[in-house]
Kinemage of the C-alpha trace (Angstrom):
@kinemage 1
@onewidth
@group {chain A} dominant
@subgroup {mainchain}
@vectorlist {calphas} color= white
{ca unk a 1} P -32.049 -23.357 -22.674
{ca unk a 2} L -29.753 -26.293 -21.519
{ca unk a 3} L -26.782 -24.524 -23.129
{ca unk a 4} L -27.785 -21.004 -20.952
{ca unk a 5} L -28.394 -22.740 -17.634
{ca unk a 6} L -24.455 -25.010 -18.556
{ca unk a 7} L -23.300 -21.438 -19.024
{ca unk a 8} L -23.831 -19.697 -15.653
{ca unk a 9} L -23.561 -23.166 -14.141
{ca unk a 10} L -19.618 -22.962 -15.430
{ca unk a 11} L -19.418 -18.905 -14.753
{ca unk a 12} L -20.174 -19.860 -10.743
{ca unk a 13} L -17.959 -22.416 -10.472
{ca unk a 14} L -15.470 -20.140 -12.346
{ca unk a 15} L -15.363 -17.357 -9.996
{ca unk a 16} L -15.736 -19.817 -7.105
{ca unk a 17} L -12.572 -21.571 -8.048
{ca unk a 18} L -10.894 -17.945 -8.365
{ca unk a 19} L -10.623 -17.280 -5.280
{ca unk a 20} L -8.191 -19.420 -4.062
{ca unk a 21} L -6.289 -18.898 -0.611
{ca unk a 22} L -7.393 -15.031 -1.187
{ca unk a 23} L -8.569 -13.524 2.365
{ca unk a 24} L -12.749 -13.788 2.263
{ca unk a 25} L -14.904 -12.063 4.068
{ca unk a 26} L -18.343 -10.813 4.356
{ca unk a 27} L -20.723 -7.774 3.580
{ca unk a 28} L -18.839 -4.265 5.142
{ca unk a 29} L -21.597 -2.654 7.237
{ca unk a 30} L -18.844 -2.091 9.913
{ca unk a 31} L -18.980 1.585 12.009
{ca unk a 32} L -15.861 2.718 10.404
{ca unk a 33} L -16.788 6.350 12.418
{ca unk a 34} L -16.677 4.569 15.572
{ca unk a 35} L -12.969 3.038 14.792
{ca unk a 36} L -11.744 6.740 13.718
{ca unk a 37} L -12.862 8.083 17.270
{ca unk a 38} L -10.707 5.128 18.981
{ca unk a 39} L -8.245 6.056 16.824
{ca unk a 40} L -7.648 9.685 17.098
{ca unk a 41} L -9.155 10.599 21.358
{ca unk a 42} L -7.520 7.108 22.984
{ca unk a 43} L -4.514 6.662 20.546
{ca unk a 44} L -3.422 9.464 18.188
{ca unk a 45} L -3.901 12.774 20.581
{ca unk a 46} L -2.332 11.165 23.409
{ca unk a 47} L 0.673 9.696 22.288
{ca unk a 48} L 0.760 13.216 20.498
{ca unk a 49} L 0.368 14.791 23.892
{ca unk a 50} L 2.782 12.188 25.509
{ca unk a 51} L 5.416 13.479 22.917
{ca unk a 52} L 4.864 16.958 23.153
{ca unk a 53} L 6.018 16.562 26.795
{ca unk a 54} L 9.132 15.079 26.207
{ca unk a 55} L 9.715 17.448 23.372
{ca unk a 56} L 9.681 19.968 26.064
{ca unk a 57} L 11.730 18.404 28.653
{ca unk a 58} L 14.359 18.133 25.423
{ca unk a 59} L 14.015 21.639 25.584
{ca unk a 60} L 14.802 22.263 29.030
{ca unk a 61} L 17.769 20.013 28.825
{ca unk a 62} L 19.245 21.773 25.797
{ca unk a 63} L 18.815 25.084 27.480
{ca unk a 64} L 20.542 24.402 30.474
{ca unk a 65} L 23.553 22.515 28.552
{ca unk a 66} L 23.803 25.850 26.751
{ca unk a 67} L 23.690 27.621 29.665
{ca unk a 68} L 26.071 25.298 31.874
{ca unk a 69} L 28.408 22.988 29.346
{ca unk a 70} L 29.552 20.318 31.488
{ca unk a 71} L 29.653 16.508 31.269
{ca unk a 72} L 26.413 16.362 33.992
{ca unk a 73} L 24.086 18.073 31.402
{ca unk a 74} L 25.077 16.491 28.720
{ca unk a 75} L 24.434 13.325 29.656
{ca unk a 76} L 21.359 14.544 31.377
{ca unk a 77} L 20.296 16.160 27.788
{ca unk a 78} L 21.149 12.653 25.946
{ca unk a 79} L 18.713 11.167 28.395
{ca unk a 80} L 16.178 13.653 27.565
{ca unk a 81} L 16.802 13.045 23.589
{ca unk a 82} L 16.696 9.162 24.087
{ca unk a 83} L 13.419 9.553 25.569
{ca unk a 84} L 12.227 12.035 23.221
{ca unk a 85} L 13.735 9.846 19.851
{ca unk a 86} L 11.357 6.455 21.690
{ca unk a 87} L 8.785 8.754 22.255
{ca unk a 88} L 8.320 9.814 18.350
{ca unk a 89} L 8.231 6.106 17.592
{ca unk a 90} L 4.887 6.125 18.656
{ca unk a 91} L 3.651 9.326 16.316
{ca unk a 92} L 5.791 8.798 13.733
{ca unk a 93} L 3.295 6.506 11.168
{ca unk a 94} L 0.435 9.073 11.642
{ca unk a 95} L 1.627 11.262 8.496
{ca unk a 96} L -2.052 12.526 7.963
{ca unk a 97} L -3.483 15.945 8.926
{ca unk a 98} L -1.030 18.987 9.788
{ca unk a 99} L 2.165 16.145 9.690
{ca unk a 100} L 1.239 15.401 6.169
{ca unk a 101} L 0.969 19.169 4.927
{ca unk a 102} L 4.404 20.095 6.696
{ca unk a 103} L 6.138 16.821 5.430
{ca unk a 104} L 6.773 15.811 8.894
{ca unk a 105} L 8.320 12.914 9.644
{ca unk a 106} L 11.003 13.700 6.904
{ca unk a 107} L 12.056 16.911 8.846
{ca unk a 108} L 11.920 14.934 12.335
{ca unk a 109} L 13.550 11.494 11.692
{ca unk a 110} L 15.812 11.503 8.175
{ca unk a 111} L 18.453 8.561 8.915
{ca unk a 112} L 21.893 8.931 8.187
{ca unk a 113} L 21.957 12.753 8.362
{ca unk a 114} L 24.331 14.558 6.187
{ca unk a 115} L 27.400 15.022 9.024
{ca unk a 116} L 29.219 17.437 6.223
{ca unk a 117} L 26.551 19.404 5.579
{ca unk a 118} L 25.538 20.185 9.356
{ca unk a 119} L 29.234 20.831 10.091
{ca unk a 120} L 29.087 23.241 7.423
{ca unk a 121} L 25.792 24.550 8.410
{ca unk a 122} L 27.390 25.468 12.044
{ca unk a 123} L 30.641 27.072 10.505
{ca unk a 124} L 28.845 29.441 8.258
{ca unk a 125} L 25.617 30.128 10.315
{ca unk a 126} L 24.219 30.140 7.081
{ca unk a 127} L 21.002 27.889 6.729
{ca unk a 128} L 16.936 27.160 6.473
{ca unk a 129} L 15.971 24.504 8.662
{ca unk a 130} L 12.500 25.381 7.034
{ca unk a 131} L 13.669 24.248 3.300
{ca unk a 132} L 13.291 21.003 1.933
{ca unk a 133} L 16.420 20.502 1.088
{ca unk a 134} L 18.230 20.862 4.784
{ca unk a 135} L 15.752 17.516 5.943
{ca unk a 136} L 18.941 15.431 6.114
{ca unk a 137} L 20.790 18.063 8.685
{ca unk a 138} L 18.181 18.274 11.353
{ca unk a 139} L 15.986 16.134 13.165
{ca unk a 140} L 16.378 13.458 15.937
{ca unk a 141} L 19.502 12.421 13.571
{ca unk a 142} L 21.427 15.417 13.997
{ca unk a 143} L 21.203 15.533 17.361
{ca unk a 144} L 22.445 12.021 17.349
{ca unk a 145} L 25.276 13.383 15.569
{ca unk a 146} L 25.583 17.001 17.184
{ca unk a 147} L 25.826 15.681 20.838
{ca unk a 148} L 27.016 11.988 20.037
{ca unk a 149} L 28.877 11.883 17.267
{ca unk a 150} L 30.881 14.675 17.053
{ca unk a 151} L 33.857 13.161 18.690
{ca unk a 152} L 34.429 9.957 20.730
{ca unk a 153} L 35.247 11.215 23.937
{ca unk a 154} L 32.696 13.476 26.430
{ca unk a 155} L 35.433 15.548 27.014
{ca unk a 156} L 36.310 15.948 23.218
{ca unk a 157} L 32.758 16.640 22.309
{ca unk a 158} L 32.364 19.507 25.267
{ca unk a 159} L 35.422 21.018 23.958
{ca unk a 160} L 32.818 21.767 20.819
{ca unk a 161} L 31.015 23.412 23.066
{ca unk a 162} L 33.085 25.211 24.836
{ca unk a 163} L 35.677 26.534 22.091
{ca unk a 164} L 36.397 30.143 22.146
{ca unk a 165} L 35.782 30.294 18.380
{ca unk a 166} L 33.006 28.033 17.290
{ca unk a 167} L 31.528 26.886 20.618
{ca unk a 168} L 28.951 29.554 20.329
{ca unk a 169} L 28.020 28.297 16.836
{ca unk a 170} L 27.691 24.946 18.144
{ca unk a 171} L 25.244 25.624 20.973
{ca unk a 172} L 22.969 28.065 18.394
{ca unk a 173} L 22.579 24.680 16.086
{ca unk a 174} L 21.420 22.599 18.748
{ca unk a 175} L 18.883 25.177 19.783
{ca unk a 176} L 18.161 25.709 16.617
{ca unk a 177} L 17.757 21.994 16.159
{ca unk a 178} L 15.477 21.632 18.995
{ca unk a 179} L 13.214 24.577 18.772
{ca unk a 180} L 12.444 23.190 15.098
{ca unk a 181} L 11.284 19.793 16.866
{ca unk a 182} L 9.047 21.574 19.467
{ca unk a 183} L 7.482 23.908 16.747
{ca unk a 184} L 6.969 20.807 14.055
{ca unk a 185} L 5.379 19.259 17.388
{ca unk a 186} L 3.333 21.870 18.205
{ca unk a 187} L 1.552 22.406 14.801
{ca unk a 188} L 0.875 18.862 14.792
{ca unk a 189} L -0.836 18.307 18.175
{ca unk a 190} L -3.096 22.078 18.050
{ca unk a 191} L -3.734 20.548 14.909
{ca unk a 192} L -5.804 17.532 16.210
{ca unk a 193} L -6.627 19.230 19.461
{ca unk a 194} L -8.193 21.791 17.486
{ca unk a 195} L -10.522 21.386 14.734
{ca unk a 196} L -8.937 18.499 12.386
{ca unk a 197} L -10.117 15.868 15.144
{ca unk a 198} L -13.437 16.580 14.044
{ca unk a 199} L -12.739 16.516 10.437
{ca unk a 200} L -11.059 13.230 10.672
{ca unk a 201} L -13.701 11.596 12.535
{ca unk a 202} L -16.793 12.734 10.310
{ca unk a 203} L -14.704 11.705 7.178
{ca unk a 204} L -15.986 7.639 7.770
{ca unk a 205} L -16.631 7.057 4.189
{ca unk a 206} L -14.831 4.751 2.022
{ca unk a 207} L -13.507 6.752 -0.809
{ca unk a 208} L -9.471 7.349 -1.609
{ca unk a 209} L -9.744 10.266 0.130
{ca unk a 210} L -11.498 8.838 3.644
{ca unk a 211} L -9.836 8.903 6.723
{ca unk a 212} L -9.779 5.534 6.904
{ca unk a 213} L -8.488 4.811 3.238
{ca unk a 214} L -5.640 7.677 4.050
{ca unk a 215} L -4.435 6.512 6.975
{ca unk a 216} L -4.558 2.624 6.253
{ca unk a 217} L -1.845 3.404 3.905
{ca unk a 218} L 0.283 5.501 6.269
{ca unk a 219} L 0.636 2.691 8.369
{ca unk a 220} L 1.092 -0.286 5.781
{ca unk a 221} L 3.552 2.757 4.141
{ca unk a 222} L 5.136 3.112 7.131
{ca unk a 223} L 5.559 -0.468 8.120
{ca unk a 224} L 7.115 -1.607 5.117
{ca unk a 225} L 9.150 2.083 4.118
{ca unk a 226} L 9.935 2.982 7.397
{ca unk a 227} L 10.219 0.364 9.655
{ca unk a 228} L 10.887 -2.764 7.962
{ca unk a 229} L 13.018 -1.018 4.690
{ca unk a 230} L 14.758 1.992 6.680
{ca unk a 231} L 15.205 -0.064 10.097
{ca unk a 232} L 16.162 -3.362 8.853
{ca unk a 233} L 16.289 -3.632 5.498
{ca unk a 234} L 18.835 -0.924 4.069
{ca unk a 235} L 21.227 -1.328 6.672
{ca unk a 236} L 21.368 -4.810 6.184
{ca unk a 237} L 21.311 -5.145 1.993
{ca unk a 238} L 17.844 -6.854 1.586
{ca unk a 239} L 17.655 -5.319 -1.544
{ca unk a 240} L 20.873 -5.039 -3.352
{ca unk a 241} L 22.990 -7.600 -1.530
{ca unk a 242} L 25.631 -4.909 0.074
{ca unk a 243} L 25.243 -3.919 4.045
{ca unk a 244} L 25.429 -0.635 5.126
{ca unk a 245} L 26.128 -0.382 8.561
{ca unk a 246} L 26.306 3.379 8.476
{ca unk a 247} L 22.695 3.395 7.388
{ca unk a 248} L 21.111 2.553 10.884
{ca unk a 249} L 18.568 4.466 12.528
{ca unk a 250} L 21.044 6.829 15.925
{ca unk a 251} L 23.628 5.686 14.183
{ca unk a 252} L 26.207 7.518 16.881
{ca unk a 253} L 24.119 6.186 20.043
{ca unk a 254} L 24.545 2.822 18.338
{ca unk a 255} L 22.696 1.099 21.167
{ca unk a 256} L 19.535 2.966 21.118
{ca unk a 257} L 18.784 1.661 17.671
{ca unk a 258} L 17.276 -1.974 18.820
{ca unk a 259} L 15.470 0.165 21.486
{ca unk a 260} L 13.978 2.201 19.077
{ca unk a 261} L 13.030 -0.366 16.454
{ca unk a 262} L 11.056 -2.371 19.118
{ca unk a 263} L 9.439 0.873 20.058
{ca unk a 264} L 7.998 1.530 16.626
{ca unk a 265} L 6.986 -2.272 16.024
{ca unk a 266} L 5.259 -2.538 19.066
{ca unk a 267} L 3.548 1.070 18.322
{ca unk a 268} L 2.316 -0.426 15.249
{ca unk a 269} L 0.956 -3.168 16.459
{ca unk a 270} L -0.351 -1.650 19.178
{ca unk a 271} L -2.161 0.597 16.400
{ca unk a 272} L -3.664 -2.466 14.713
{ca unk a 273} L -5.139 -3.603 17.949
{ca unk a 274} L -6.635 -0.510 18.755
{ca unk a 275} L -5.049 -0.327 21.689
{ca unk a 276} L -5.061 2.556 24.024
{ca unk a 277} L -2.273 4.812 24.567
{ca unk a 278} L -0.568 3.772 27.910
{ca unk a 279} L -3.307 1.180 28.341
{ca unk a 280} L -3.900 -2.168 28.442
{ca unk a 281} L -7.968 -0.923 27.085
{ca unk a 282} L -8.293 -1.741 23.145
{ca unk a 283} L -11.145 -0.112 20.695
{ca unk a 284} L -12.824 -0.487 17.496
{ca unk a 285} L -9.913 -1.234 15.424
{ca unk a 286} L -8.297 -2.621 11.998
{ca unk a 287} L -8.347 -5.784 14.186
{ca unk a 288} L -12.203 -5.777 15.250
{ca unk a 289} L -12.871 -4.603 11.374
{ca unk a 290} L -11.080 -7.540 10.124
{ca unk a 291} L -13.072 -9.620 12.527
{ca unk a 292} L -16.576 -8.447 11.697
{ca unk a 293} L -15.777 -8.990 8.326
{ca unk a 294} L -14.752 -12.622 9.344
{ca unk a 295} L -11.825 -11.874 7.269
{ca unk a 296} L -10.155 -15.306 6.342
{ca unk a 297} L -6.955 -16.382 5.293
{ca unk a 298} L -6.077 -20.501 4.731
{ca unk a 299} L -8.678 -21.548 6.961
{ca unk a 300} L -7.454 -18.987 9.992
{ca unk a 301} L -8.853 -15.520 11.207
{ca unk a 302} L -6.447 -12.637 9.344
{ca unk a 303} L -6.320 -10.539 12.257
{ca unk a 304} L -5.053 -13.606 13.983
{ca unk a 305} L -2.269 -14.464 11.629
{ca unk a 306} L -1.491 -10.736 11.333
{ca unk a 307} L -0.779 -10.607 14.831
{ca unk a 308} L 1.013 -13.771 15.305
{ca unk a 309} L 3.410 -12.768 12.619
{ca unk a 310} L 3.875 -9.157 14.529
{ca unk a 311} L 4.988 -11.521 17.539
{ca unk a 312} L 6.911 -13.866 14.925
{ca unk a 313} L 8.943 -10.592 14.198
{ca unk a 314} L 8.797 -9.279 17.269
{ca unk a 315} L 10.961 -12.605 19.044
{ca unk a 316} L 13.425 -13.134 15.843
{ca unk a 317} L 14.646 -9.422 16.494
{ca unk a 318} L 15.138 -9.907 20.231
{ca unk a 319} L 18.455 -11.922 18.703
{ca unk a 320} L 20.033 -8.664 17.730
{ca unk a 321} L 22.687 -6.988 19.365
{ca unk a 322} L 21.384 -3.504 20.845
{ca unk a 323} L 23.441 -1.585 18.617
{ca unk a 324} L 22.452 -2.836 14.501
{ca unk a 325} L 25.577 -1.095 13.161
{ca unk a 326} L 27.657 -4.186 15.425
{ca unk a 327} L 25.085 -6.554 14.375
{ca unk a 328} L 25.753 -5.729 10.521
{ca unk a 329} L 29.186 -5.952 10.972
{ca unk a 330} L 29.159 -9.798 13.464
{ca unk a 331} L 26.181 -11.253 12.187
{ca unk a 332} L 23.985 -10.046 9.681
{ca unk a 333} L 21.758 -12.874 8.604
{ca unk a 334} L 20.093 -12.015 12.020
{ca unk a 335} L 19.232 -8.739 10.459
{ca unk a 336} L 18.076 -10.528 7.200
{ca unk a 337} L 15.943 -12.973 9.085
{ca unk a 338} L 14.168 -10.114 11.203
{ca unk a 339} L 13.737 -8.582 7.379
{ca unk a 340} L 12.210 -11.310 6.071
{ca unk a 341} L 9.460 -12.289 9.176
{ca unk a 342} L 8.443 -7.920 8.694
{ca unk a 343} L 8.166 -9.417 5.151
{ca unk a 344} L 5.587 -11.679 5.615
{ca unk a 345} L 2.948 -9.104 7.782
{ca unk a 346} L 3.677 -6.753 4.390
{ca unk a 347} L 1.779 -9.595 3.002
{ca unk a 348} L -1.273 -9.849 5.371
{ca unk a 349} L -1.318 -5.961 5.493
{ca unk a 350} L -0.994 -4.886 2.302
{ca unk a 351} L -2.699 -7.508 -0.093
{ca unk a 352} L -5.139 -9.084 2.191
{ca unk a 353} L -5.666 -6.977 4.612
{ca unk a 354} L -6.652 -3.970 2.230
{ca unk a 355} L -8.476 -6.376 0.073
{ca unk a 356} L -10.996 -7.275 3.037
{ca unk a 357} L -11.517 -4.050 3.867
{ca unk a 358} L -11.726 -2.554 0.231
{ca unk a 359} L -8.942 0.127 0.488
{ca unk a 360} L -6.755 0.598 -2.563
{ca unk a 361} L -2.627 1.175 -2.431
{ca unk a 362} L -2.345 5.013 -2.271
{ca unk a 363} L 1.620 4.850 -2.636
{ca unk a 364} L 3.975 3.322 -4.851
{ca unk a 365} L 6.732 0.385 -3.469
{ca unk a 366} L 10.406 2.016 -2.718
{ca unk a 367} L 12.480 -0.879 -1.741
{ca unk a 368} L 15.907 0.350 -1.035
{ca unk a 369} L 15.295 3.735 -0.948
């Protein structure tokens, strides 16, 4: 009897012991329902809704730099796809719903586009902007290239435009171009505006295929893929030791990429907080999960050290020049130490994080893809 009692005695202490630093928390009773409502009426729809405007003002400007090709409208249309390109930070981790089943974010935001293949696409009129395989010549990308990038004068870049021969060519690709955004776009938002808001809310439970499961690992997926691997990391050789300054995100803007990174990071943040769309108002969250779990990590609160190491991030990367490409080129260890504080939240997010809240890795890693 001694022997039994020494046995489960040493089987507590063993499992006690086990747990190390590990995030703990307690029992999961938490409204998960209530979180998915936040989510989708006070921060998915209406930075869907926000975007779908400035889709359509991208529209407008497009159409009347077709219609009049002078330097005036295309700088006014550049505005319009600057605003549009910081806009679709804010959407772009929500790959779930209608944006999962059309593949959307790879037909919106594929970084460095193909420049060969779109010129090629224009000369011979010949292409699917529907097909898989014509994701790296469209996009927010190619209309970096198609109205930046071209040439590296506004004069040179009208003449494009205006060309006897191919100017006509030139202006159907950038409609083209943009009436793909606005009908990706479209699908999307009547998507959750129609009956997939509904469907998303009432699927609370906690299975792989939950709302909550599904779209915990779009945004860890997207953090570390998108955002801290396609922003940062790639263009600077975290992974193989080799910088490639051609791999940053408006690569022929060149200073719109910081703006856009910062846009995204604080989107995702934002997103962990609950936060409203355009508000300072936050809602059930991942945050307010974490923290009725009392979710702990080294003695502090995890939602605490999650967000202190967004901020961490956040204030190494206001070091870097506006344009990355420069930055690559001047002084990349700035790049490498914004890489490695995104690092450190991939971490909180995506061991201890999902391990509080019981949600399994849906995705395999893809450093340096």
């Amino acid at each position: 009897m001694k022997k039994f009692w020494f046995l489960i005695v040493a089987f507590a202490l063993i499992v006690a012991c086990s747990s190390g630093d590990d995030a703990t928390t307690s029992t999961d009773n938490f409204d998960r329902k209530a979180m998915l409502e936040n989510i989708s009426d006070n921060i998915i729809i209406p930075a869907y809704q926000r975007f779908s405007n400035d889709v359509a003002a991208l529209k407008t400007a497009a159409s009347a730099f077709t219609n009049t090709t002078d330097e005036a409208n295309l700088i006014d249309l550049r505005t319009a796809w600057s605003t549009a390109y910081i806009s679709w930070q804010t959407v772009s981790m929500f790959e779930i719903g209608k944006a999962e089943e059309l593949s959307f974010r790879n037909f919106m935001n594929v970084f460095p586009v193909n420049a060969a293949n779109i010129d090629a696409n224009i000369s011979s009129e010949t292409y699917d902007l529907t097909t898989v395989s014509q994701q790296d010549e469209q996009g927010f990308g190619a209309l970096d290239y198609v109205i930046n990038g071209v040439s590296d004068s506004d004069a040179k870049i009208l003449e494009f435009y205006t060309d006897t021969t191919n100017g006509v060519n030139y202006k159907k690709y950038l409609t083209d171009l943009v009436d793909r955004i606005v009908d990706l776009t479209s699908q999307v938002l009547n998507d959750w505006t129609g009956s997939y808001r509904d469907t998303f809310v009432s699927n609370s439970g906690s299975s792989a295929t939950s709302s909550v499961d599904k779209l915990v690992n779009d945004f860890i997926f997207h953090y570390e893929k998108h955002l801290r691997a396609g922003k940062i990391g790639i263009p600077a050789g975290a992974f193989i030791g080799t910088p490639f300054e051609e791999k940053v995100e408006a690569l022929y803007k060149g200073d719109l990429t910081k703006t856009l990174f910062e846009a995204n990071l604080n989107a995702l943040q934002d997103f962990f907080n609950g936060k409203h769309f355009g508000s300072a108002v936050t809602g059930e969250s991942l945050k307010t999960y974490l923290d009725f779990l009392t979710a702990i990590k080294n003695g502090e609160d995890l939602s605490g050290l999650i967000n202190n190491q967004f901020n961490t991030a956040r204030s190494v990367a206001d070091n870097l020049n506006d344009d990355f490409s420069s930055q690559v080129r001047t002084n990349n260890e700035l790049m490498l130490n914004t890489y490695d504080e995104l690092q450190k939240n991939v971490v909180f997010l995506k061991v201890d994080m999902l391990q509080a809240i019981s949600v399994r890795v849906d995705f395999v890693d893809a450093d340096g893809d």
